[in-house]
C-alpha positions in Angstrom: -17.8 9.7 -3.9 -16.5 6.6 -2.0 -19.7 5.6 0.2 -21.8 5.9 -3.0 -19.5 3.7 -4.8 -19.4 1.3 -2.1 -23.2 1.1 -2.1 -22.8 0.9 -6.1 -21.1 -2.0 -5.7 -23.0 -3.8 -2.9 -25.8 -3.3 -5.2 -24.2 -4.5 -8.3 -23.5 -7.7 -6.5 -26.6 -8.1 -5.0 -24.9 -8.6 -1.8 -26.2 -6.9 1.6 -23.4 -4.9 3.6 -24.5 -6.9 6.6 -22.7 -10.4 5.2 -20.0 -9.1 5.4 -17.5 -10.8 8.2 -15.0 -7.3 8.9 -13.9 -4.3 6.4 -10.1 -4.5 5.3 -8.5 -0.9 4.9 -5.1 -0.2 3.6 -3.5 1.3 6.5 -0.8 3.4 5.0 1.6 4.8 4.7 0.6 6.7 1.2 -0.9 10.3 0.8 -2.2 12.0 3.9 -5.7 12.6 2.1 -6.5 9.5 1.0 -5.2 7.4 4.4 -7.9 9.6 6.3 -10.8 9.2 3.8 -10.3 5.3 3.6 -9.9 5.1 7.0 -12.8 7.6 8.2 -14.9 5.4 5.6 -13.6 1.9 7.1 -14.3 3.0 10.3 -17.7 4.1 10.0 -18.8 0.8 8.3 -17.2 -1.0 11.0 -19.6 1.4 13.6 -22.7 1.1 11.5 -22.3 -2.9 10.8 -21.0 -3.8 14.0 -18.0 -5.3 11.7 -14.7 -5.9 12.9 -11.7 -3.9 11.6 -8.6 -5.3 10.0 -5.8 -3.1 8.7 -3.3 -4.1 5.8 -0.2 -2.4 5.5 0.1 -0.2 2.1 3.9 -2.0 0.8 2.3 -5.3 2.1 -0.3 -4.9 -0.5 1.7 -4.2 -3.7 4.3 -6.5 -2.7 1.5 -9.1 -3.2 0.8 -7.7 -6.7 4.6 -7.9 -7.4 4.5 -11.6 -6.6 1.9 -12.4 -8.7 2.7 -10.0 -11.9 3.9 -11.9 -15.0 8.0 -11.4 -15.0 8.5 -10.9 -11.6 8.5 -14.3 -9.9 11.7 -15.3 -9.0 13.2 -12.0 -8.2 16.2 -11.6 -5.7 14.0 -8.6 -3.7 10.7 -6.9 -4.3 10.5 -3.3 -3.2 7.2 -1.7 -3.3 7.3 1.9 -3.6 4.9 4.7 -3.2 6.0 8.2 -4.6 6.2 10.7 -1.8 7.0 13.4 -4.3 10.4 15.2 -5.1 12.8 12.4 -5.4 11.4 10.5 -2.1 9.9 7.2 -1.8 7.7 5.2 1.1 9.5 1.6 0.8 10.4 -1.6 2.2 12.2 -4.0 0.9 11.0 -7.5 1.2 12.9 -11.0 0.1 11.5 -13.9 -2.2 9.4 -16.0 0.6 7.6 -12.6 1.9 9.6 -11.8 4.6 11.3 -7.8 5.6 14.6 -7.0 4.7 14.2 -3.9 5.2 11.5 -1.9 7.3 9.1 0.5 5.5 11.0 4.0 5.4 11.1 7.1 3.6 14.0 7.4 0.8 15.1 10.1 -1.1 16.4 8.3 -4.4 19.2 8.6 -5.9 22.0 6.5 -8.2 23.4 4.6 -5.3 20.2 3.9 -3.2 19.0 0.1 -4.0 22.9 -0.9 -5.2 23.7 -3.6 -2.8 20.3 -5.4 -3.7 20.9 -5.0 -7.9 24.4 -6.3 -7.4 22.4 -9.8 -6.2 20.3 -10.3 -8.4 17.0 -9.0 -9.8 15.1 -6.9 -7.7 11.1 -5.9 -8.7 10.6 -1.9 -7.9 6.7 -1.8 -7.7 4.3 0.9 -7.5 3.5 4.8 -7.8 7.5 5.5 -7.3 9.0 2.7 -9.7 8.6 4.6 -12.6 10.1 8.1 -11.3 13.0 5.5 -10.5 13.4 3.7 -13.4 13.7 7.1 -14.9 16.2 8.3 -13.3 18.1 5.4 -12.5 17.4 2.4 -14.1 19.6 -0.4 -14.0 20.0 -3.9 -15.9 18.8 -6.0 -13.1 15.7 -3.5 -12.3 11.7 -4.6 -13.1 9.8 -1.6 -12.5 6.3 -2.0 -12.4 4.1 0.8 -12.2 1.1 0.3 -10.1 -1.6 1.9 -8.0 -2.1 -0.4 -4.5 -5.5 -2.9 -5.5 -7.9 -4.1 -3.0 -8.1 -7.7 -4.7 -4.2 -7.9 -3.3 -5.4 -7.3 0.3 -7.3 -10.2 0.1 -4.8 -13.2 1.1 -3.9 -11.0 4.2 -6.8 -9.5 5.1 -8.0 -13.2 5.4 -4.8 -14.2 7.2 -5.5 -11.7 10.0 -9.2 -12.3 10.2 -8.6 -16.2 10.4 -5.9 -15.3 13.5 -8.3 -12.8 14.7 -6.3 -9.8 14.6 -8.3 -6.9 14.4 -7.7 -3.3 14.9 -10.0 -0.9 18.1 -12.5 0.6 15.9 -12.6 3.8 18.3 -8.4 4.3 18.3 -7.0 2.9 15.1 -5.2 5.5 12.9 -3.3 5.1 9.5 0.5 4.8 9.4 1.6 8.6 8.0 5.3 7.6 8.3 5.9 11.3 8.1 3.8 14.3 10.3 1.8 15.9 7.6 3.2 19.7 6.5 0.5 22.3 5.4 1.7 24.1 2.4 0.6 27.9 2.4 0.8 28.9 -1.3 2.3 32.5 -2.2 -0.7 33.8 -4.4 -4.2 32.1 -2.8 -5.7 33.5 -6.1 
C-alpha cells in the first residue's frame, strides 16, 4: 500500500518524483515491521531517483511535535515515547533548547521511572507510550500527549542534515531496532 500512496500523492500534487532533492525516512527505533517497510521503500526511491538518503531519528521526530503542540511550550523536559508493548517504552529524554538528557533506551515503566524529572518541573510524555503511562502513573506535573510520529515534523531536520550534507550509504544504511527482533511461535497456528 505505501508505493501506491506515494504515487497518489505525487500525483495529487502534480509534482514529478524526480524534483525531489533526497527522501527523509524515520530511522527508528519503533516496530520492527514498519522500520523495514519505510526503509526498504526509502531506499528504493533513493536507487530509482538517484536521490540522496537522509535518516531522522524516530524520538527526534515527535520531540519536534511536542515543541510545537499547544500546552507544551515551556516544559522542564520532553520525552517522546514509543510503546514497545507490556509496560516498556523506546525513550529519550530531551531538555527545553533540543538538546539529550538522556540517550534513547528501552524502559520498562513503572511509578518511580521519570521522578527526578517531575520533581523539576513539567515534563511533556509524547507519543504511542504516553497514554499507557499516563494511565498507570500519571502525575501533577505530567502532559501526555498521545501521538503517532508525523512526516511534516521531519521536516526542520531533514532539511538541517540535507543543508550540512549528511546523508546516509544508500547500499548499507539500516534502521535503529534498539532491541534484536524475537519471533514469537504461537501455541495453536490455527
Amino acid at each position: 500500500m505505501l508505493v501506491p500512496a506515494i504515487e497518489s500523492l505525487f500525483q495529487k500534487c502534480s509534482v514529478q518524483m524526480s524534483c525531489c532533492d533526497a527522501v527523509a525516512v524515520s530511522s527508528g527505533p519503533g516496530s520492527y515491521t514498519g522500520l523495514r517497510v519505510g526503509v526498504s521503500t526509502a531506499k528504493g526511491l533513493c536507487y530509482g531517483l538517484g536521490k540522496p538518503l537522509i535518516a531522522v531519528p524516530t524520538l527526534e521526530i515527535l520531540r519536534a511535535e511536542a515543541m510545537e503542540t499547544e500546552g507544551c511550550q515551556g516544559a522542564s523536559f520532553y520525552v517522546p515515547m514509543l510503546d514497545a508493548r507490556r509496560m516498556e517504552v523506546y525513550q529519550a529524554v530531551y531538555d527545553p533548547d533540543g538538546k539529550i538528557v538522556e540517550e534513547v533506551s528501552a524502559k520498562v515503566l513503572d511509578a518511580a521511572s521519570y521522578g527526578d524529572l517531575l520533581a523539576k518541573g513539567e515534563v511533556v510524555f509524547i507519543g504511542t507510550g504516553a497514554q499507557k503511562y499516563r494511565d498507570a502513573f500519571a502525575h501533577p506535573n505530567g502532559i501526555y500527549v498521545p501521538a503517532a510520529p508525523k512526516a511534516s515534523f521531519m521536516a526542520a531536520a531533514a532539511q538541517e542534515a540535507f543543508n550540512a550534507g549528511r546523508f546516509e550509504d544508500v547500499a548499507y544504511f539500516e534502521p535503529f531496532y534498539l532491541k534484536e527482533f524475537v519471533a514469537i511461535v504461537k501455541k495453536n497456528p490455527l
